[in-house]
Each structure stands twice: as structure tokens, then as C-alpha cells.
C-alpha positions in Angstrom: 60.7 201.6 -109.1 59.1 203.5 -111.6 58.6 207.1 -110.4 58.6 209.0 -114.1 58.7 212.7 -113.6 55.4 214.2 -114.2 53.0 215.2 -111.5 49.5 215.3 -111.5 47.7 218.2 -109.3 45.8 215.2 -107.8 47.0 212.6 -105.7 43.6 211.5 -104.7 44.3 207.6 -106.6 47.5 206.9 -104.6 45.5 208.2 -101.2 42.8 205.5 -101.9 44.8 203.4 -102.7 47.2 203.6 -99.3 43.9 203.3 -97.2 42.7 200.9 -99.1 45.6 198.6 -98.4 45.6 198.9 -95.0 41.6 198.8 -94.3 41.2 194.6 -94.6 41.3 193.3 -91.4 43.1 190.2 -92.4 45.9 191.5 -94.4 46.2 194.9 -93.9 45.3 196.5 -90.1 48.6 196.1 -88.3 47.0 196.0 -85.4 44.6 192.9 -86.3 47.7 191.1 -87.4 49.5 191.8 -84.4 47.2 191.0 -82.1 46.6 187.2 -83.9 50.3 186.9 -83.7 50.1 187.7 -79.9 47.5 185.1 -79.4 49.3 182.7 -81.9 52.0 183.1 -79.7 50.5 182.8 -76.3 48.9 179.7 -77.5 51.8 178.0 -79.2 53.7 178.8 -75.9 50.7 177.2 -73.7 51.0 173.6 -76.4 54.6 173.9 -75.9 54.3 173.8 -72.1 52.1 170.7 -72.5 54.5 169.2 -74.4 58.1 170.0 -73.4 58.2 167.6 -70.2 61.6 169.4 -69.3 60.6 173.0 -68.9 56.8 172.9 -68.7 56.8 175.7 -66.3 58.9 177.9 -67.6 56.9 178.0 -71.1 53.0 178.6 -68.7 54.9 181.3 -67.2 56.2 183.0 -70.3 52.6 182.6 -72.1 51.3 184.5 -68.6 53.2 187.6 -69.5 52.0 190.8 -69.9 51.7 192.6 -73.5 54.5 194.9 -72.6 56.8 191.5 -71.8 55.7 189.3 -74.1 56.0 191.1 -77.5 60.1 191.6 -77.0 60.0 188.1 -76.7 57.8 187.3 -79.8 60.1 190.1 -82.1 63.5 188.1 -81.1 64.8 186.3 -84.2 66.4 183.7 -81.9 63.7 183.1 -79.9 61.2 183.8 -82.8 63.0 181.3 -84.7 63.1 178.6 -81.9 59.4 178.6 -81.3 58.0 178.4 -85.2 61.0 175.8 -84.9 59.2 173.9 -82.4 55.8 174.5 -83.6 56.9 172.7 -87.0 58.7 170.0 -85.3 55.2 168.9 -83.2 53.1 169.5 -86.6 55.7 166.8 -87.7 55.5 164.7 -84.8 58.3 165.1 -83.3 58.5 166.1 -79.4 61.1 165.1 -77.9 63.8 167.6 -79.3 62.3 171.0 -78.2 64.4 174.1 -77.9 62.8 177.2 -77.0 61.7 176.2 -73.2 65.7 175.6 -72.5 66.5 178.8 -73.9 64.1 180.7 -72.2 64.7 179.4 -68.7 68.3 180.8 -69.2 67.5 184.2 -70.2 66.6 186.8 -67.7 63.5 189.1 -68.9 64.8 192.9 -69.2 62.9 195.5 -67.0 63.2 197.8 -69.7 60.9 195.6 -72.7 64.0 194.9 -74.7 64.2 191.6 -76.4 67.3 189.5 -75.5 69.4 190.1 -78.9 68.5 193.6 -78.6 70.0 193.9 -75.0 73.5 192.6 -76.5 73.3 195.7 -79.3 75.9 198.5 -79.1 74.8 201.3 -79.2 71.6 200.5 -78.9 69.7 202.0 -81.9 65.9 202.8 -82.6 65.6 204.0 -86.0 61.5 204.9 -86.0 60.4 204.7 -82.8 57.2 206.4 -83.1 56.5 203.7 -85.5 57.8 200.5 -83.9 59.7 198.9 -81.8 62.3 198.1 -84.5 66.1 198.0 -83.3 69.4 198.0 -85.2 71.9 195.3 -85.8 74.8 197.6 -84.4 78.0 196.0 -82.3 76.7 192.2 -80.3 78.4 192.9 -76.9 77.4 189.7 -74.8 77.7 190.1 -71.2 77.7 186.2 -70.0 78.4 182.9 -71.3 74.5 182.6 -71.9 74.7 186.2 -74.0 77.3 184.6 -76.1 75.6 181.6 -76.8 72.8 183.7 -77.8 74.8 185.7 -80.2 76.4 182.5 -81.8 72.6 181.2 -82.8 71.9 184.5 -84.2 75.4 184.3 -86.0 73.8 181.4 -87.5 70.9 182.6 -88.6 72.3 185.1 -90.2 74.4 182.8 -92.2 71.9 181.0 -92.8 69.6 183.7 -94.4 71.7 184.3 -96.9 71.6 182.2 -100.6 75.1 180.5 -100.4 76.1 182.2 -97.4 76.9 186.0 -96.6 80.6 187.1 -98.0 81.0 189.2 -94.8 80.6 189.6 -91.6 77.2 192.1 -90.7 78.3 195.6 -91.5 78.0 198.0 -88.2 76.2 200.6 -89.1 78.6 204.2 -88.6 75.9 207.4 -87.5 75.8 208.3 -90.8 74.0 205.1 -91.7 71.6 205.2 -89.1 70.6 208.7 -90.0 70.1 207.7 -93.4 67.6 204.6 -92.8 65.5 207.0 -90.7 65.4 209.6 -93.1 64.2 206.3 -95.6 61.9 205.8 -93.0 60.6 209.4 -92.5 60.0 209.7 -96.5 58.0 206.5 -96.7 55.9 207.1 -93.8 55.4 210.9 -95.3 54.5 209.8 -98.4 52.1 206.6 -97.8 50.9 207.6 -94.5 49.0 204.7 -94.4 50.8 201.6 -95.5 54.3 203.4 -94.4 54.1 202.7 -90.4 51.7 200.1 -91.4 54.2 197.9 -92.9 57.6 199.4 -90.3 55.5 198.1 -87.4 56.6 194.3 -88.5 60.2 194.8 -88.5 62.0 194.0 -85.4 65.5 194.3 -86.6 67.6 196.0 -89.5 71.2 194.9 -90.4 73.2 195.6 -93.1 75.8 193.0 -95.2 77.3 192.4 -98.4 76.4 189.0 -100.2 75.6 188.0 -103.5 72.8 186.3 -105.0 71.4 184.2 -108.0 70.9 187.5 -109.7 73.9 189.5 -108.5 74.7 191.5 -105.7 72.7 191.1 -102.8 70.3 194.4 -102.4 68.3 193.2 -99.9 65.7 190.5 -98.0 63.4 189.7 -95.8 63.5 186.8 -92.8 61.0 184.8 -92.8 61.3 181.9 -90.5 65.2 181.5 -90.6 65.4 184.9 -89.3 62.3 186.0 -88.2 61.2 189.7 -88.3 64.6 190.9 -89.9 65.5 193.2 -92.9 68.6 192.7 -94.5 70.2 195.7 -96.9 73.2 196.4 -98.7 74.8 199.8 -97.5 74.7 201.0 -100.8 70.4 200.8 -100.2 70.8 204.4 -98.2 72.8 206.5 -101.2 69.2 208.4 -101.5 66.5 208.6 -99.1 63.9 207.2 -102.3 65.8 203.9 -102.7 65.7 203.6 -98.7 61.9 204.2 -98.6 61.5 201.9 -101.3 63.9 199.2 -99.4 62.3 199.1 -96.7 58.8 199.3 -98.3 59.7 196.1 -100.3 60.7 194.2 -97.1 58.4 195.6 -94.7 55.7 194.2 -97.2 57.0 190.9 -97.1 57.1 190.5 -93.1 53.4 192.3 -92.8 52.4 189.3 -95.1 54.4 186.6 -93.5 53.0 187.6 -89.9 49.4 187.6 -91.7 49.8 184.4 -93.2 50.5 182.5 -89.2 46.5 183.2 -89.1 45.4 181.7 -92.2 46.4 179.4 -95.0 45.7 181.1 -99.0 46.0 177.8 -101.0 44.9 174.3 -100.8 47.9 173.9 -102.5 50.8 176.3 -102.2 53.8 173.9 -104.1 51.5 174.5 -107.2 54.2 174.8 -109.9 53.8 178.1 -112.3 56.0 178.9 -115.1 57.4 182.2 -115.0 57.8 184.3 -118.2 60.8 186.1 -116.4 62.5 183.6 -115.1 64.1 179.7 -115.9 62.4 178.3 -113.1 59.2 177.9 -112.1 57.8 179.4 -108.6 55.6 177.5 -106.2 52.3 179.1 -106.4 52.6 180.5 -102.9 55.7 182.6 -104.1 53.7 184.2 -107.0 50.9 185.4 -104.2 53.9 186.7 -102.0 55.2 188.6 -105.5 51.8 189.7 -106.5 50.8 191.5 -103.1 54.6 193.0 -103.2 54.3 194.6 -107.0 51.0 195.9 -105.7 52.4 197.8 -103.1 55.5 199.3 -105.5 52.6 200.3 -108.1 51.4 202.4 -104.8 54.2 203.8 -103.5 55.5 204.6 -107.7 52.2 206.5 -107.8 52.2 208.2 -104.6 56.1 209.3 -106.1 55.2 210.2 -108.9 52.9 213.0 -107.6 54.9 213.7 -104.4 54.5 217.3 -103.6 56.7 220.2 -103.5 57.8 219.6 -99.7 58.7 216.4 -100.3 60.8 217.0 -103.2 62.7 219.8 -101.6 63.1 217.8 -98.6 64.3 214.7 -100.2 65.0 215.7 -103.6 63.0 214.2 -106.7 62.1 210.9 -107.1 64.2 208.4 -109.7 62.6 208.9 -112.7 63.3 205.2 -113.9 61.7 201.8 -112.6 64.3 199.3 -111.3 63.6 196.1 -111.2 65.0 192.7 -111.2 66.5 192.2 -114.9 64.6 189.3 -116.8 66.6 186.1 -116.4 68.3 185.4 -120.2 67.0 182.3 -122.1 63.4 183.3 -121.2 60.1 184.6 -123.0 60.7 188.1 -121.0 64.4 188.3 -122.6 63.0 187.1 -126.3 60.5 189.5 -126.4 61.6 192.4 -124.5 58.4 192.0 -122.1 57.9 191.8 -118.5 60.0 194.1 -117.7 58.3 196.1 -115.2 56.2 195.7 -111.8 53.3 196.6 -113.7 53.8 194.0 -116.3 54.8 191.6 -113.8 51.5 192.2 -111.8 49.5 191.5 -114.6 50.8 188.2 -115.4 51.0 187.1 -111.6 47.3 188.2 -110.5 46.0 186.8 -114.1 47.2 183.3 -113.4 45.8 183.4 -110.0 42.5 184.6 -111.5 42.8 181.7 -113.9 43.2 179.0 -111.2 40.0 176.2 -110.3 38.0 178.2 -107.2 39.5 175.2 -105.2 43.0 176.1 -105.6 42.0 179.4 -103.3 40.7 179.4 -99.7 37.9 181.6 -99.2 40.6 183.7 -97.3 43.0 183.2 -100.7 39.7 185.2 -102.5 39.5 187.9 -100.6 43.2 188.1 -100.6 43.3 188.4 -104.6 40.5 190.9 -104.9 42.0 193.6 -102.1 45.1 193.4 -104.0 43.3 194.0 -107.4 41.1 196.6 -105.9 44.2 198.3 -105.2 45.7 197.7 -108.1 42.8 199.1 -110.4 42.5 202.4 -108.0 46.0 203.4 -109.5 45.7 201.7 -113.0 42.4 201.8 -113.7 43.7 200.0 -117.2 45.6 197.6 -115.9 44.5 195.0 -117.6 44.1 192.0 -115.8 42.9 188.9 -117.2 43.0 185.3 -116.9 45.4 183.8 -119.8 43.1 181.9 -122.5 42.4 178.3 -121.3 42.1 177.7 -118.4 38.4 178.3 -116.4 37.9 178.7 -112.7 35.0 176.1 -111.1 33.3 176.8 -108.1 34.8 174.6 -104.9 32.9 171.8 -104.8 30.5 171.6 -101.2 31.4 169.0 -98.3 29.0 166.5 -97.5 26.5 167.2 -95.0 26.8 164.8 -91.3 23.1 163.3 -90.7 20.9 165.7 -88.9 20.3 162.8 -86.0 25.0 162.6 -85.8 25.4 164.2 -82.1 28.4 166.5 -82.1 30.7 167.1 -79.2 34.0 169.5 -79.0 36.8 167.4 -78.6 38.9 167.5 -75.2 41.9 167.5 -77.3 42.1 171.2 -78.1 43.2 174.7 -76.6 41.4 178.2 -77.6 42.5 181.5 -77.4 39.5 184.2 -78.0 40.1 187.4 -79.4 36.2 188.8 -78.2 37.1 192.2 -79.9 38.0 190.8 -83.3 35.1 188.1 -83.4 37.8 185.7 -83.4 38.6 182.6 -81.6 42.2 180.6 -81.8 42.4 176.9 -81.3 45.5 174.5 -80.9 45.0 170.7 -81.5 46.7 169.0 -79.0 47.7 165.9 -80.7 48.5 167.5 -84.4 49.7 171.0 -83.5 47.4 172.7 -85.5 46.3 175.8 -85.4 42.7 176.7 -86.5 41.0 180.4 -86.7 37.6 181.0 -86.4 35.3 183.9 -87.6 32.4 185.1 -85.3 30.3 182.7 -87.4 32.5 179.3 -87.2 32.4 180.2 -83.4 29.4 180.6 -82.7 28.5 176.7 -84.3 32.2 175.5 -82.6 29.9 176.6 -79.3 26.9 174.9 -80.0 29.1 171.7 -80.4 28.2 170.6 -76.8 26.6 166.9 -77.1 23.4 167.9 -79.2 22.7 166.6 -82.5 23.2 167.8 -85.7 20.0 169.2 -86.6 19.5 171.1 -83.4 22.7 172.8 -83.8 21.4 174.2 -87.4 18.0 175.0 -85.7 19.4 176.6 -82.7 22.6 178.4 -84.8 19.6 179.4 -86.9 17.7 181.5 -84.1 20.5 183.0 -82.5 22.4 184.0 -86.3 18.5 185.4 -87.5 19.4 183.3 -91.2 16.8 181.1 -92.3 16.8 176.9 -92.4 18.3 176.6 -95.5 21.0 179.4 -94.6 21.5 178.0 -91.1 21.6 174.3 -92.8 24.4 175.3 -95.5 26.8 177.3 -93.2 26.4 174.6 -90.1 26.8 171.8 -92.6 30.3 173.9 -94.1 31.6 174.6 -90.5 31.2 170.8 -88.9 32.9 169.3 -92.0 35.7 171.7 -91.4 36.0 171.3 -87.4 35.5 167.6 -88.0 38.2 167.5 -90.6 40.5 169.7 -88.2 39.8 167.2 -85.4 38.0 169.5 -83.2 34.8 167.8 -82.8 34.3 164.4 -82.0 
């Protein structure tokens, strides 16, 4: 991270810049994304049930619970990972081999809110409270022969989180260690007050192990579906309360993104291959979006450091006064020329390409996505210099066809919603693909008018209600239908 000595009497950039990153309601209110992944959740549970002939009761009672029930359940990695495991298998087709219902109709629910791994953990260990409900990975003490079942899947999860497997067994963290990651915590949330419990909020669990890598030594990672809402960290992580901040920053980042992205794709085409100057192989375009709103987020928190104030610095002692990041692979542009070798380098390449892209590479969503981050990113390098590389020109997405006015439109019977009435928002499942759909107070309002009538008094009557025009009404109706009717939501 690159937190160079000098300080500046004003910190006023990096303060922007923290609210800034947690003001959009898609990718950075906490509490927006939690609360989609709640109704995601309760939904998926609800298809699930009408799926899983052998336990369809147990799943309609669990997607009945409570808020105070329910999210112990949703932060599990085990039972985390069995449901987005059964969620893919129906988007795939596949029915008859679901897991999570059988699981859950052995597991008792605990009177005190704890999730079923994190009854098994001894001692038990909350290392921010006040921030979340995060546990950590201490001793797995299983009670039953259902506890130790449950500690052999997460066993395996860990394994399998791990690049080549993990050369050790999880390290138990000793008092010492635990102080330590809080005092991490406690400096990150002090000095990005914003993005800090923002970001700590989507971690349910924190273990420590000793693997290695493609690039060395395993520092640390992130789970994303193979072991959902984890963080992973060497030991070696907590030797100073700034390289724990930053550590848990980096990884906290990356699981605020991944529970933002189960409401809403980027890319109409995420296995995009992009050549990396910094490394042999290419990433999927999906990756360099992930590594774009990650660097970011460092250039924040580097700024922030860099003109952390005297309590701070007594407190936690200065900042390191050199960037680290990942070395440049060898064999590659980066390595010839001695370039992209820092975050802020890195960033500039990443969002450029993205910038560079056709306008129908990006989802409307993917747009706004891109510009937050480079709002942000100009607030604390106002010369960053982003642009697209030479070449390439980015087209407008080109509009969908336009269903007669005289096509009667009906909502299909094949579909289950979830509304979020506070957020504008409403959740539907299809049935027969498994697909979830969002949509904004807009797409929901036409979704509503989808009741038999015809095409052209859905635009007239969306047009009244919305106060737009014909032509407005016309070209927002026309957008929505080919996008529910695409979806399979209308028939």
C-alpha cells in the first residue's frame, strides 16, 4: 500500500472520497446490499421448497424466519455454500440432487442467533462486534454426529479455497492474535469511517492458514462461493495494525462486491478475455472489474494514510511508507519496462480498458458501476489519468425492438416476487429457469400493468401514472417488455 510519509493539513479528499464510496445504493450502502441478499435469500429458499420434493417443508419454514434467525443462517459458509450450490444446479437444470433442505432439517436453530459453524467454535470469538456479526475460525468442537458432519463439509471447503490446497491445517488463533485483528479492525474503521464498518459488515468468518500460491506465499483471500463470506489471512498479516487494516480492507472489499453482484449482472459478457500488462495470462473481464473496484478502494485508504492524524499515529504508530503490491509476473510488458507497478498504475490501465469497451459490453448497472469507481478515483487523484487506450471506440447499445402496440401482455404464472417497498425494488424468481430478476421502481411499475391489456395501453396508462410524456412512456415501456419478455416473465 502506498502510504508515503508526508501529510497534508487537509484530509478533506480522502473524506469525500470514503462517503462517496459508500453513498450508491447499489454498490456501496451496506444496508441496501444486505437487505437484497435477505430477500435473494428468502426467495431462493421459497424456489427451493418448490423444488426439493424431499424437504419442501422444511425450506417454507426456513424462508418464514425472522430477520434475527434468518441472517445466521445466510452468513454460514456451509449452508451459504449449499444454497448458491443449489441455486446453480436448478439455473443448470438439474433438480433432483439438492442439498441444503437435508441439511437444514438436521440442524437445530440456536436461541442465541448463532449460525451452525459458529456454534461448534472454541472459544467463541467476536472480533468487531459493534460492526458485525463476524466470528472467528478458533477450535471446531462438534457436539453430535450431525456437528461433525458439519465440520467435515467445512473442512472441505476450506481445502478447497485454497489454489492447490492449503499446506496446513487452519491456524487457531492464540489471544494475542485475536487482539491484534481487532486492533486491524479498530484502525481501519477509525481511519475510513465510512467504507471501514461498511465493508467489515460482509464478513461472517476470519481464519488464519499457511498456503502458497501462484505468486508465493499465501497472504490472504476472499470466499466467494466455495466459501462464502470468509476471509482467509496468513498470521504474519497482524505484525502491524496497518498491514491488518489493509488485509482486511482488501478482502472485506471483495465480499461487499460479491454480495452486491447476487442483485445484478455488470457484463453481457463477463469471460471477455483482456490481456494484462502485469501478468502472462489474461483475466476474464469480470476479474478486471473485481480488481478495478479493489485498487480504488487501496488508493482511498493510501490517502486517508497518508494524512492520518497525530492520534492515529501515536496510537498505531506511522503508516508504511512504501506501496506493496503484488510483484509484476516476469516475461511481461510490466517487467520489460519497469511499469505497472503500483495500484495507481494498475487502476489506470484496468478502468481505461473498461472505458474503451462497445456500450454493449456494460449493463446499464456495469455504467454506473465504472463511473462511482472513477468518481472516487478522481476525488483523490484528480490527475489520474484515465483514458481509453488508442483504438478501440465505445457505441451506444443498440435499442430492442418494440412489441406491436395492439400484443396483449400478461405476467406469467411461472414466477415468484419478493418486494422490497422501501428500496423501490421488487425480486422475482422464474420458476422454470431459476432466474433471478431485479426491478427498479420504474420496471415495476410496467411489470404491474402487465395484467392482460395491450401493449399500447400499458404505455398510455405507465405514461399517466410515471407524469413522462408518449414518446418517454413509449421508449421506457418498449425497453422494459423486451426485457421481462426475454426473462420469461410475461407471456
Amino acid at each position: 500500500m502506498s502510504l508515503a510519509a508526508p501529510r497534508h493539513s487537509s484530509r478533506d479528499k480522502a473524506a469525500r472520497a470514503d462517503a462517496l464510496l459508500v453513498a450508491d445504493g447499489r454498490f456501496g450502502d451496506s444496508g441496501a446490499i444486505a437487505e437484497r441478499n435477505e430477500a435473494r435469500f428468502v426467495l431462493g429458499l421459497q424456489l427451493l421448497a418448490h423444488k426439493d420434493t424431499r424437504h419442501p417443508e422444511v425450506l417454507r419454514q426456513l424462508s418464514l424466519l425472522g430477520r434475527e434467525q434468518l441472517l445466521p443462517l445466510l452468513g454460514d459458509p456451509v449452508l451459504r455454500n449449499a444454497f448458491e450450490d443449489d441455486v446453480v444446479k436448478l439455473e443448470n437444470g438439474h433438480s433432483g440432487d439438492l442439498g441444503l433442505g437435508g441439511l437444514a432439517a438436521r440442524l437445530p436453530l440456536d436461541p442465541h442467533g448463532l449460525g451452525p459453524c459458529e456454534r461448534m467454535a472454541t472459544p467463541h470469538v467476536r472480533p468487531w462486534p459493534e460492526h458485525g456479526p463476524a466470528w472467528l475460525w478458533t477450535g471446531m468442537s462438534p457436539a453430535d454426529r450431525v456437528s461433525q458432519e458439519l465440520a467435515a463439509r467445512l473442512r472441505r471447503l476450506y481445502d478447497g479455497s485454497i489454489e492447490g490446497g492449503p499446506a496446513a491445517d487452519p491456524v487457531i488463533p492464540t489471544p494475542e492474535m485475536c487482539r491484534r485483528l481487532t486492533r486491524g479492525a479498530d484502525l481501519l474503521t477509525r481511519l475510513l469511517p465510512q467504507v471501514g464498518p461498511s465493508v467489515l459488515r460482509h464478513v461472517s468468518v476470519v481464519g488464519f492458514t499457511r498456503g502458497e500460491s501462484a505468486d508465493g506465499p499465501l497472504q490472504s483471500l476472499s470466499g466467494g462461493d466455495p466459501l462464502p463470506s470468509a476471509i482467509l489471512m496468513a498470521p504474519e498479516r497482524l505484525a502491524d495494525p496497518w498491514t491488518a487494516a489493509e488485509t482486511l480492507l482488501h478482502e472485506g472489499v471483495h465480499l461487499k462486491l460479491f454480495d452486491a453482484l447476487r442483485s445484478g449482472a455488470l457484463l453481457r459478457d463477463a469471460d471477455l478475455s483482456v490481456p494484462i500488462p502485469w501478468r502472462q495470462t489474461p483475466w476474464r473481464l469480470v476479474r478486471v472489474l473485481v480488481a478495478l473496484h479493489f485498487y480504488v478502494h487501496m488508493l482511498v485508504f493510501q490517502e486517508a494514510a497518508r494524512h492520518a492524524d497525530d492520534t492515529l499515529r501515536t496510537e498505531f504508530g506511522d503508516p508504511p511508507a512504501g506501496e506493496v503490491v503484488d510483484e509484476v509476473s516476469p516475461d511481461t510488458e510490466a517487467a520489460r519496462d519497469g511499469t505497472y507497478g503500483s495500484s495507481l498504475e494498475r487502476a489506470r490501465y484496468l478502468a481505461g480498458y473498461v472505458l474503451a469497451l462497445p456500450g454493449d459490453r456494460l449493463t446499464a448497472d456495469g455504467r454506473r458501476f465504472l463511473h462511482w469507481l472513477l468518481d472516487a478515483l478522481h476525488l483523490v487523484h484528480e490527475d489520474s489519468g484515465v483514458t481509453p487506450p488508442a483504438g478501440v471506440a465505445g457505441v451506444a447499445p443498440a435499442q430492442p425492438p418494440a412489441l406491436p402496440g395492439g400484443a396483449v401482455v400478461r405476467r406469467s404464472a411461472c414466477a415468484l416476487a419478493r418486494p422490497l417497498p422501501e428500496r423501490g425494488e421488487l425480486l422475482l424468481v422464474n420458476t422454470d429457469t431459476a432466474a433471478m430478476h431485479w426491478l427498479n421502481a420504474r420496471s415495476w411499475l410496467i411489470y404491474s400493468l402487465c395484467d392482460g391489456r395491450d401493449v399500447g395501453s400499458v404505455r398510455s396508462e405507465y405514461g399517466r401514472r410515471a407524469g413522462a410524456d408518449s414518446e418517454a412512456a413509449g421508449t421506457q415501456v418498449d425497453a422494459c417488455l423486451a426485457e421481462l419478455t426475454a426473462a420469461g416473465l410475461l407471456e
